[in-house]
TORKOL-4160 file (C-alpha; in steps of 0.2 Angstrom, whole numbers, padded with zeros to 4 digits, m for minus):
346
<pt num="1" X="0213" Y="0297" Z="0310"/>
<pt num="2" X="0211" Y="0279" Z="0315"/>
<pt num="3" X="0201" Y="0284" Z="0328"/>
<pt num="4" X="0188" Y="0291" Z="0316"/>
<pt num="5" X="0189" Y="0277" Z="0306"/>
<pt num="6" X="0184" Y="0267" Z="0322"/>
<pt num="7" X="0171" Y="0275" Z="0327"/>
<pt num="8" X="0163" Y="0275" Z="0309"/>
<pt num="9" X="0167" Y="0257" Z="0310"/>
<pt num="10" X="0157" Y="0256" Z="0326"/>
<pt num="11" X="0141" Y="0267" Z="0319"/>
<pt num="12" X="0139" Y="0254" Z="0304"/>
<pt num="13" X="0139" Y="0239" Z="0315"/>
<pt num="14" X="0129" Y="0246" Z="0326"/>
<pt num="15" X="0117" Y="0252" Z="0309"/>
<pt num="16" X="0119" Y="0232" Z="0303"/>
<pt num="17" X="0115" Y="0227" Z="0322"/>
<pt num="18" X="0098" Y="0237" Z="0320"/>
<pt num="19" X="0092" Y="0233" Z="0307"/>
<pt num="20" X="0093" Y="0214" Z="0309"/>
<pt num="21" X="0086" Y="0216" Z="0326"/>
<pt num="22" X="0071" Y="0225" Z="0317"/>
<pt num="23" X="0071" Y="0212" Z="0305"/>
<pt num="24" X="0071" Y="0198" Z="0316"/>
<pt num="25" X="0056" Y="0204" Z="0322"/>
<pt num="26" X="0045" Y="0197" Z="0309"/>
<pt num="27" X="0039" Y="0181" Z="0316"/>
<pt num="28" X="0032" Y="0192" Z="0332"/>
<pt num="29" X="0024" Y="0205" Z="0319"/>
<pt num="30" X="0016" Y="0192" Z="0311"/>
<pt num="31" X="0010" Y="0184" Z="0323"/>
<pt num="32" X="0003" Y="0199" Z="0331"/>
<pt num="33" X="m0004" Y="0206" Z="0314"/>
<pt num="34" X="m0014" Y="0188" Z="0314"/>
<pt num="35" X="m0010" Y="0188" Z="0296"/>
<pt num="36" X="0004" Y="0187" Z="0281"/>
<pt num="37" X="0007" Y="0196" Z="0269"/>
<pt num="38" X="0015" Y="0190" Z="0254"/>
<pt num="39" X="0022" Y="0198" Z="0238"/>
<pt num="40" X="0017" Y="0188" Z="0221"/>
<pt num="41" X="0018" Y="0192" Z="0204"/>
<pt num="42" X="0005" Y="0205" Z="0196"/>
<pt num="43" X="m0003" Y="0186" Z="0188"/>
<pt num="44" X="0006" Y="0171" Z="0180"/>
<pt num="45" X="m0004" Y="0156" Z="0178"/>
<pt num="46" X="0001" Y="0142" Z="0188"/>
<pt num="47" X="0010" Y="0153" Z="0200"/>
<pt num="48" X="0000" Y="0166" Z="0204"/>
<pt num="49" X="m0015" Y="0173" Z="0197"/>
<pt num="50" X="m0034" Y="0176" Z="0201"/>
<pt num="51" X="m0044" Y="0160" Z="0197"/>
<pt num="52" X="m0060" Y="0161" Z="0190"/>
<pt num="53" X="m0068" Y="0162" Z="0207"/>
<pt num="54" X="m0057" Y="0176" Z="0212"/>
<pt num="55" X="m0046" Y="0168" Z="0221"/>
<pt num="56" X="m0026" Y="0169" Z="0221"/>
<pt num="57" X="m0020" Y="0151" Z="0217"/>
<pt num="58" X="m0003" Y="0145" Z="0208"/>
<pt num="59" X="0012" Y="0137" Z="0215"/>
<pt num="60" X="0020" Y="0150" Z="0223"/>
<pt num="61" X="0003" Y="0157" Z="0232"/>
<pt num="62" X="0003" Y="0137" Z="0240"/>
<pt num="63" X="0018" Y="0142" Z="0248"/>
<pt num="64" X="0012" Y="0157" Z="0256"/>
<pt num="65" X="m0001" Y="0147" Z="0262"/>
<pt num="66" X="0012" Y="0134" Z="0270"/>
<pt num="67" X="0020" Y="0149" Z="0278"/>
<pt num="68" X="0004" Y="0155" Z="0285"/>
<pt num="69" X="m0002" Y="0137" Z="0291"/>
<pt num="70" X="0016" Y="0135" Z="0298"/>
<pt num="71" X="0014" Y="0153" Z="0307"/>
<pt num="72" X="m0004" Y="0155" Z="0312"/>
<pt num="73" X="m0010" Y="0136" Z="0309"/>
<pt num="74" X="m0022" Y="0143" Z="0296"/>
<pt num="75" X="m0018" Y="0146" Z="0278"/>
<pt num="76" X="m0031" Y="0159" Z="0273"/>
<pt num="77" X="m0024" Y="0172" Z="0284"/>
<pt num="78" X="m0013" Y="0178" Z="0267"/>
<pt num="79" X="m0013" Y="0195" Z="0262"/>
<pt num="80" X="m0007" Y="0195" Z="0242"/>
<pt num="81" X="0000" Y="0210" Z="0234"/>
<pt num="82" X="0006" Y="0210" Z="0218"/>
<pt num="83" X="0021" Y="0216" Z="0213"/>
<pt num="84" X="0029" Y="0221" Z="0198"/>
<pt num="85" X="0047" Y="0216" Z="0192"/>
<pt num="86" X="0053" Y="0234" Z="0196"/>
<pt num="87" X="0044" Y="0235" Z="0216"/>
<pt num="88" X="0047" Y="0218" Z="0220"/>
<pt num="89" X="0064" Y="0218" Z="0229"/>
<pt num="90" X="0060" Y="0238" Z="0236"/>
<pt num="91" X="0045" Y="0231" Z="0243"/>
<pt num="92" X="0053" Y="0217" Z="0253"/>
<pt num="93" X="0066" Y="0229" Z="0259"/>
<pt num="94" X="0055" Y="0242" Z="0264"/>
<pt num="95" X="0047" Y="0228" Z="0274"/>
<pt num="96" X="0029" Y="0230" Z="0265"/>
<pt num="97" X="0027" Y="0211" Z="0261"/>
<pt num="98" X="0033" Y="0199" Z="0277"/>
<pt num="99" X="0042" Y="0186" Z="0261"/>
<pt num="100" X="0043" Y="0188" Z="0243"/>
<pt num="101" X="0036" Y="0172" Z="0231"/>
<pt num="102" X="0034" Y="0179" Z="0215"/>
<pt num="103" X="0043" Y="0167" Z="0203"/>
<pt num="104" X="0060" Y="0177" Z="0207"/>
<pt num="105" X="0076" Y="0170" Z="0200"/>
<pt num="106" X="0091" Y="0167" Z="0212"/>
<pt num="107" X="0107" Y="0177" Z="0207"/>
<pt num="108" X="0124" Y="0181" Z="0213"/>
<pt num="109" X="0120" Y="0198" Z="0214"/>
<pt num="110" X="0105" Y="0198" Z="0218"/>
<pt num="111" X="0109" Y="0186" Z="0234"/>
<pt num="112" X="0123" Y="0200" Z="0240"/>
<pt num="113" X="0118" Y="0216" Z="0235"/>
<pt num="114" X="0100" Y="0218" Z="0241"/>
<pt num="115" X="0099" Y="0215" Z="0260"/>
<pt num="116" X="0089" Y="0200" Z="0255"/>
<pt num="117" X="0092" Y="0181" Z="0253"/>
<pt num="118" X="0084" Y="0168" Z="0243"/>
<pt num="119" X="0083" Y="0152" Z="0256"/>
<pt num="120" X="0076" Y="0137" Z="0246"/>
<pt num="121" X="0071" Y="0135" Z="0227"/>
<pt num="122" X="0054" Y="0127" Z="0224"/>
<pt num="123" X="0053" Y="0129" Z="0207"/>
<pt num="124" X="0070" Y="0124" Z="0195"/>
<pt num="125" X="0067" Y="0132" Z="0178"/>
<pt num="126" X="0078" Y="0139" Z="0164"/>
<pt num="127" X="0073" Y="0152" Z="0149"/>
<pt num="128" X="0066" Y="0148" Z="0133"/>
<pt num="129" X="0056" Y="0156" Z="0116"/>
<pt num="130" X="0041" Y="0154" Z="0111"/>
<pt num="131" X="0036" Y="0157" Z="0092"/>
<pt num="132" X="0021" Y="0157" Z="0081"/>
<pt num="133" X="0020" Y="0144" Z="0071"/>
<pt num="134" X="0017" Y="0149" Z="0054"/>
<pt num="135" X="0036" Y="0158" Z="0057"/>
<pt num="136" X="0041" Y="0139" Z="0053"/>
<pt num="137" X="0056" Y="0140" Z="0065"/>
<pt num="138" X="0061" Y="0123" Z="0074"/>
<pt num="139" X="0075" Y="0131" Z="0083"/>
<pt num="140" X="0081" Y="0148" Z="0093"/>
<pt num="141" X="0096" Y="0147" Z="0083"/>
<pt num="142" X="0082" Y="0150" Z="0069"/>
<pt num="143" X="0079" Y="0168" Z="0073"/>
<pt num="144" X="0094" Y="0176" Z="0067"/>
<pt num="145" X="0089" Y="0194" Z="0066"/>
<pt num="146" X="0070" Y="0192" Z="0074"/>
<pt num="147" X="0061" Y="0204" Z="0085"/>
<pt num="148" X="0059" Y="0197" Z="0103"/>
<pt num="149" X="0045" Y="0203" Z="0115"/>
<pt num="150" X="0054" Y="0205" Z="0134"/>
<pt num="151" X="0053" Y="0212" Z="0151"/>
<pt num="152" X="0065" Y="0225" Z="0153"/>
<pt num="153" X="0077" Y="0226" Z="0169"/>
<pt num="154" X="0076" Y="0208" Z="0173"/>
<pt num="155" X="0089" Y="0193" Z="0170"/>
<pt num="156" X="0078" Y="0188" Z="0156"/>
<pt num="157" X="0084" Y="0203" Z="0147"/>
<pt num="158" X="0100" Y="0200" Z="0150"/>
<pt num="159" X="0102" Y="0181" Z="0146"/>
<pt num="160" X="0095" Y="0185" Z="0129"/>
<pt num="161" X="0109" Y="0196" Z="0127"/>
<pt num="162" X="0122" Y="0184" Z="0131"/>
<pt num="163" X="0114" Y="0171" Z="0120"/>
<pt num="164" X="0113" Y="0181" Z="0106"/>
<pt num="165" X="0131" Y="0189" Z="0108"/>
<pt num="166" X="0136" Y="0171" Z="0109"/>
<pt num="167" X="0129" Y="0166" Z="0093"/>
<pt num="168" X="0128" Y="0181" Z="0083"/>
<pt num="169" X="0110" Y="0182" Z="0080"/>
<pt num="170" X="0108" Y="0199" Z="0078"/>
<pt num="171" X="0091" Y="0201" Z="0089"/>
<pt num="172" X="0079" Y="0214" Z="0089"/>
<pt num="173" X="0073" Y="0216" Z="0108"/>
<pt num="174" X="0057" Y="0226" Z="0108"/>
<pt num="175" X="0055" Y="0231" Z="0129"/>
<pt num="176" X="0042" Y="0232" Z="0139"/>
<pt num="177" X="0041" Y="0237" Z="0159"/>
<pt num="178" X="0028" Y="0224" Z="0165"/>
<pt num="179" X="0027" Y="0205" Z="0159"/>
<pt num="180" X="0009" Y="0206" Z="0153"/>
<pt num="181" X="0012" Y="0220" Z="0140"/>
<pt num="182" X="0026" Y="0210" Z="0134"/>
<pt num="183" X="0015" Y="0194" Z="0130"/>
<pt num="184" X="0003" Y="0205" Z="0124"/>
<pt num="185" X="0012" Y="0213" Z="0111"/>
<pt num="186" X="0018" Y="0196" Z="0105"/>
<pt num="187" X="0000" Y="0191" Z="0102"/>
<pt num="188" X="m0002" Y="0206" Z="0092"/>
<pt num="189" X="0012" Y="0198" Z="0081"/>
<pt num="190" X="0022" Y="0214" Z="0083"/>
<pt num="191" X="0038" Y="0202" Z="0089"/>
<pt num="192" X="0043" Y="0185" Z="0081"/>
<pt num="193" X="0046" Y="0177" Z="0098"/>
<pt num="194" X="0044" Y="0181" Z="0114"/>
<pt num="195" X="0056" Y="0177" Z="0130"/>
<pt num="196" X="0054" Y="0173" Z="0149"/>
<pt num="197" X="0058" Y="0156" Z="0160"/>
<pt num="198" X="0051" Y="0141" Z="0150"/>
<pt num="199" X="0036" Y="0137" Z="0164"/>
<pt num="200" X="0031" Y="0156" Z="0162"/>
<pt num="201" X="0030" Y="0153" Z="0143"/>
<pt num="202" X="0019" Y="0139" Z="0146"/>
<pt num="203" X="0007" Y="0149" Z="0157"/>
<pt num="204" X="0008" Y="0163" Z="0147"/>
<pt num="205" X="0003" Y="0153" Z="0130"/>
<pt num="206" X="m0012" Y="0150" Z="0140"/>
<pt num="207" X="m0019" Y="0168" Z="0139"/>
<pt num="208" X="m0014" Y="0169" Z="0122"/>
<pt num="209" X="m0029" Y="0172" Z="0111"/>
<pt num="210" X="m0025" Y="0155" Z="0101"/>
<pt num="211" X="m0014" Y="0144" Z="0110"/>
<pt num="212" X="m0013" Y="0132" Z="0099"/>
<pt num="213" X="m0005" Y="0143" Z="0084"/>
<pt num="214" X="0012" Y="0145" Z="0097"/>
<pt num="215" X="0026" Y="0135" Z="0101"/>
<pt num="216" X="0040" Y="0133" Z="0113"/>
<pt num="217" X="0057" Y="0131" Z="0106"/>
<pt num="218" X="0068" Y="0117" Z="0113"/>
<pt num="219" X="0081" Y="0126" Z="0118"/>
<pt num="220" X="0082" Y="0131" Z="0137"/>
<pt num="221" X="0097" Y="0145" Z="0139"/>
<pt num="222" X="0099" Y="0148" Z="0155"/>
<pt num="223" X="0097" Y="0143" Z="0173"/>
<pt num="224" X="0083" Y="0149" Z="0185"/>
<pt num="225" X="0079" Y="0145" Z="0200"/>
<pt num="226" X="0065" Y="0154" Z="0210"/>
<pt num="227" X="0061" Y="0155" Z="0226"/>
<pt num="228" X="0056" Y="0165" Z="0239"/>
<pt num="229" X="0068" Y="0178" Z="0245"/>
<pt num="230" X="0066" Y="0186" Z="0265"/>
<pt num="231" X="0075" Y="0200" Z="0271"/>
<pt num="232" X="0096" Y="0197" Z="0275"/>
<pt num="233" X="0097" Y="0194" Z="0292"/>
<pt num="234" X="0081" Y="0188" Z="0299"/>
<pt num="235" X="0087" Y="0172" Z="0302"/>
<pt num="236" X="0072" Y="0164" Z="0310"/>
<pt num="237" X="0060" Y="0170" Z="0298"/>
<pt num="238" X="0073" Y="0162" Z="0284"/>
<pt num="239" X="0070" Y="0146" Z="0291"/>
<pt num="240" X="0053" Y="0146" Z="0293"/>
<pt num="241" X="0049" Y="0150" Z="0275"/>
<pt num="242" X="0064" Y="0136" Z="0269"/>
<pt num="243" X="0055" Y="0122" Z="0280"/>
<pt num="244" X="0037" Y="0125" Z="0276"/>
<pt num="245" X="0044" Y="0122" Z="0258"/>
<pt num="246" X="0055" Y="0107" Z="0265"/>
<pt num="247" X="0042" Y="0099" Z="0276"/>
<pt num="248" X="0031" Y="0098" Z="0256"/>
<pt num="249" X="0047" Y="0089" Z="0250"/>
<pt num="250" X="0049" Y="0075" Z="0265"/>
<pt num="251" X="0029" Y="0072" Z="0265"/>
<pt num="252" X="0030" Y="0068" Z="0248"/>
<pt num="253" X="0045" Y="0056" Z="0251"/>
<pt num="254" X="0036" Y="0048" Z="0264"/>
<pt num="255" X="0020" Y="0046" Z="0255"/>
<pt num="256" X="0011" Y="0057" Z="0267"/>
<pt num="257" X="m0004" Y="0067" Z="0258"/>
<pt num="258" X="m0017" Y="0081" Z="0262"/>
<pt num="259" X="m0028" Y="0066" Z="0262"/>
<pt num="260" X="m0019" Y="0054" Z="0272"/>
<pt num="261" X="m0010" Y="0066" Z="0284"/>
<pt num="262" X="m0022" Y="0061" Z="0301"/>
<pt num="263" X="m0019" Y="0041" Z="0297"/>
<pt num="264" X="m0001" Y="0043" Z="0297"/>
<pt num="265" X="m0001" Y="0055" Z="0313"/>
<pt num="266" X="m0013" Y="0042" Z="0321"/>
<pt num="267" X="m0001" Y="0026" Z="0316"/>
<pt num="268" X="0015" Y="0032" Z="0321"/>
<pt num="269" X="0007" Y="0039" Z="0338"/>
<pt num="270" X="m0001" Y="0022" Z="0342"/>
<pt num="271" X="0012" Y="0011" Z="0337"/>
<pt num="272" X="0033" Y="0015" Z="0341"/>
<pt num="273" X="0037" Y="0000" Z="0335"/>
<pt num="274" X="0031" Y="0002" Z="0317"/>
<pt num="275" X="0034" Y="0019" Z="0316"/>
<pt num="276" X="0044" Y="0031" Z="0307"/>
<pt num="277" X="0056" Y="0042" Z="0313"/>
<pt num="278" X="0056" Y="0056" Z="0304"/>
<pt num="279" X="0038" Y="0057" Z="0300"/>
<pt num="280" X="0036" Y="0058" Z="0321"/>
<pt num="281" X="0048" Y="0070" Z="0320"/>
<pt num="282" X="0041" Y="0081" Z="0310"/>
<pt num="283" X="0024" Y="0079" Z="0314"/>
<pt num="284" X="0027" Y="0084" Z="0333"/>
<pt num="285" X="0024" Y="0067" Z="0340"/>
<pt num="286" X="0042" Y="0066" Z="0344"/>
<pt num="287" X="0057" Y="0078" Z="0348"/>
<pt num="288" X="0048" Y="0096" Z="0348"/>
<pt num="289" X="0057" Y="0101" Z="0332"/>
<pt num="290" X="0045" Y="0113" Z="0330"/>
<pt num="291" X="0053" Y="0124" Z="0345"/>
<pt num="292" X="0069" Y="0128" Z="0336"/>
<pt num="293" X="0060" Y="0137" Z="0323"/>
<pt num="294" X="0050" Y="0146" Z="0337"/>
<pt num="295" X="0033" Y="0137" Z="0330"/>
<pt num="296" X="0020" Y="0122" Z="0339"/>
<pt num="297" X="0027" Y="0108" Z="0334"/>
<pt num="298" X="0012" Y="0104" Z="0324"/>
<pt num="299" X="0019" Y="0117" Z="0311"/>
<pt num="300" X="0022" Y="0105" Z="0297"/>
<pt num="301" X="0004" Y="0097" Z="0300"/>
<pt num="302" X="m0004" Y="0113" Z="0298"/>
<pt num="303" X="0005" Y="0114" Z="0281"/>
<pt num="304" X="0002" Y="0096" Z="0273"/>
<pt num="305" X="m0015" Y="0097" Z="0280"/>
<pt num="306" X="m0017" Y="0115" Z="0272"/>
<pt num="307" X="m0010" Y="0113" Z="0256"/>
<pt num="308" X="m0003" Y="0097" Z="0254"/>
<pt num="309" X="0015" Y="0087" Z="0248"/>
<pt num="310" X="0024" Y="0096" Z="0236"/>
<pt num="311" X="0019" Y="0084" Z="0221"/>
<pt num="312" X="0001" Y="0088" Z="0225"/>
<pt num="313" X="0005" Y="0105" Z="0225"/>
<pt num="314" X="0014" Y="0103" Z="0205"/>
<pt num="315" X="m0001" Y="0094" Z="0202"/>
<pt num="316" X="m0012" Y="0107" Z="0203"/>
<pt num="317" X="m0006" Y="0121" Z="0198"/>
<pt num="318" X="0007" Y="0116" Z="0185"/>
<pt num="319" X="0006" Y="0097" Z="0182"/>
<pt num="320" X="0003" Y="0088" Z="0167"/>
<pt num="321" X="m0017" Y="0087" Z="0170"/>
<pt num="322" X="m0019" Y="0108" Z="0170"/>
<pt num="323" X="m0020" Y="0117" Z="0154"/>
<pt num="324" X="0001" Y="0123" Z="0160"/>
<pt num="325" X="0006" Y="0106" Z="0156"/>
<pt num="326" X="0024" Y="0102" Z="0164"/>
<pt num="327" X="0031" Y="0087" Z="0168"/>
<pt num="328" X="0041" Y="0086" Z="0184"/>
<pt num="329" X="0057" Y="0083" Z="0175"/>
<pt num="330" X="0071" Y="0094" Z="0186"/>
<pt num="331" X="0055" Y="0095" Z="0201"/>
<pt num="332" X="0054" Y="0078" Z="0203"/>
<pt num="333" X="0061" Y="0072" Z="0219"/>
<pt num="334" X="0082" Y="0065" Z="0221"/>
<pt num="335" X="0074" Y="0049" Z="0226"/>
<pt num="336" X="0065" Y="0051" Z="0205"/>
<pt num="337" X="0081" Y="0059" Z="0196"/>
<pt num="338" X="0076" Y="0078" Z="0200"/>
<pt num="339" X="0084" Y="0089" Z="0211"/>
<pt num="340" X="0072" Y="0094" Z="0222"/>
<pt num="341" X="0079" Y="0087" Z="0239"/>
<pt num="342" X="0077" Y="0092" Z="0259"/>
<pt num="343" X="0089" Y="0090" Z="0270"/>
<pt num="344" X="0083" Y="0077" Z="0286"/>
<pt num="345" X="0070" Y="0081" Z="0299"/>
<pt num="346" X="0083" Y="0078" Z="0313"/>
């Protein structure tokens, strides 16, 4: 009996040993492919959606683009497929996208029983409502016995749930399978409020027929933190996709710009003296970091020079200037009060 019990104890490493050797292949299969492929949301503004020249921009499509620069030393060679709520997950197991940044909140369950792990939020947001005003609420704790428009199947469904269990509100959820149907319906006025993380409320209001006639409520109820999830075991490709969101986070700190980027290589090559350590570093004039994620050490370059510091990046796709609107608040650097921190190029 224990004998069999070894041998199925063998067959099941030797499984897990497989599929993370396949799955550690996807830096070469990229690289051979000459292109990434990317699962985003089916369209968000500000995070992933066509813009009116067609093409996908948002905050999480500037990440592909990291990746890709990181990768390939180009960010245009992105393949984009949206995804729904429901294929998201299946599709990065299944290994039909190379790395998932579609707005996705980071769970305990979802970090353990997926084969998949989240490796870096680059987005810290929390759910809230949104009402029309002529309902004349102030407050979520208002809408005692109110039809909410949702997603089903996702944790925005299920924190409603909690909140209203925990404070006996009696709502009226009124599901829908994808995102857009659910904000549509709410513009109709068949719901009283509508539900999902407060910076998708924002870039939702702005598809809304009248913007203007909507409001968010204060209250946030919940924590979400998205990011982008690869598959459990590729280890490598994990830290890529964590550092090209990283090196967004130091350039900023440091002051270093899409603008500014060549300057800042061309000072701290010319004169040690002056320099910085980290920026030499991490710009590959110093110390080939680049080598232990398996990249050219020009890798974060590519990236700052591709899309930017991650400020520019809020900036202009979310930032108080764009019709979203958000203020850095929890996205603003430790250095600012935020939380949004990397650890040191070293």
């Amino acid at each position: 009996m224990k004998q069999v019990k070894y041998v199925v104890a063998g067959v099941a490493l030797l499984a897990g040993m497989a599929t993370a050797a396949q799955a550690a292949s996807t830096l070469e299969t990229v690289k051979s492919r000459g292109n990434l492929v990317c699962g985003v949301t089916t369209g968000l503004a500000g995070f992933g959606a066509p813009n009116d020249k067609g093409e996908w921009a948002g905050l999480d499509i500037d990440l592909c683009k990291a990746v890709a620069a990181a990768v390939l030393g180009d960010a245009t060679k992105v393949e984009y497929k949206p995804l729904s709520a429901e294929q998201r997950f299946t599709a990065l197991q299944s290994g039909e996208v190379d790395v998932l940044a579609r707005n996705s909140t980071w769970t305990l369950s979802r970090d353990t029983q997926l084969g998949l792990d989240f490796v870096q939020v680059n987005y810290y947001d929390g759910q809230g409502f949104m009402v029309h005003k002529e309902l004349g609420v102030t407050s979520a704790l208002e809408l005692k016995g109110a039809t909410v428009c949702v997603q089903e199947g996702t944790t925005t469904e299920k924190n409603m749930g909690d909140y209203d269990k925990a404070n006996g509100l009696g709502f009226q959820p009124v599901k829908f399978k994808e995102n857009d149907q659910a904000r549509a319906a709410y513009d109709e006025g068949r719901c009283d409020a509508y539900t999902t993380d407060a910076s998708g409320l924002a870039g939702e209001r702005t598809a809304l027929k009248d913007p203007a006639s909507h409001i968010i409520l204060p209250e946030i109820i919940s924590k979400e933190p998205l990011g982008p999830v690869v598959r459990h075991g590729d280890n490598q490709w994990g830290d890529i996709v964590r550092w090209a969101h990283n090196a967004t986070l130091v350039a900023e700190e440091k002051g270093i710009t899409q603008a500014n980027v060549d300057e800042v290589v061309a000072a701290n090559a010319a004169d040690n003296t002056a320099a910085d350590a980290e920026i030499q570093r991490m710009l590959g004039i110093t110390d080939k970091m680049g080598e232990g994620l398996g990249l050219g050490n020009d890798w974060a370059y590519n990236i700052i020079k591709a899309v930017g510091n991650y400020g520019e990046i809020f900036d202009r796709n979310v930032g108080p200037a764009t019709p979203i609107g958000l203020e850095r608040g929890l996205n603003a650097l430790w250095t600012k009060g935020g939380l949004q921190y990397a650890p040191p190029v070293r």
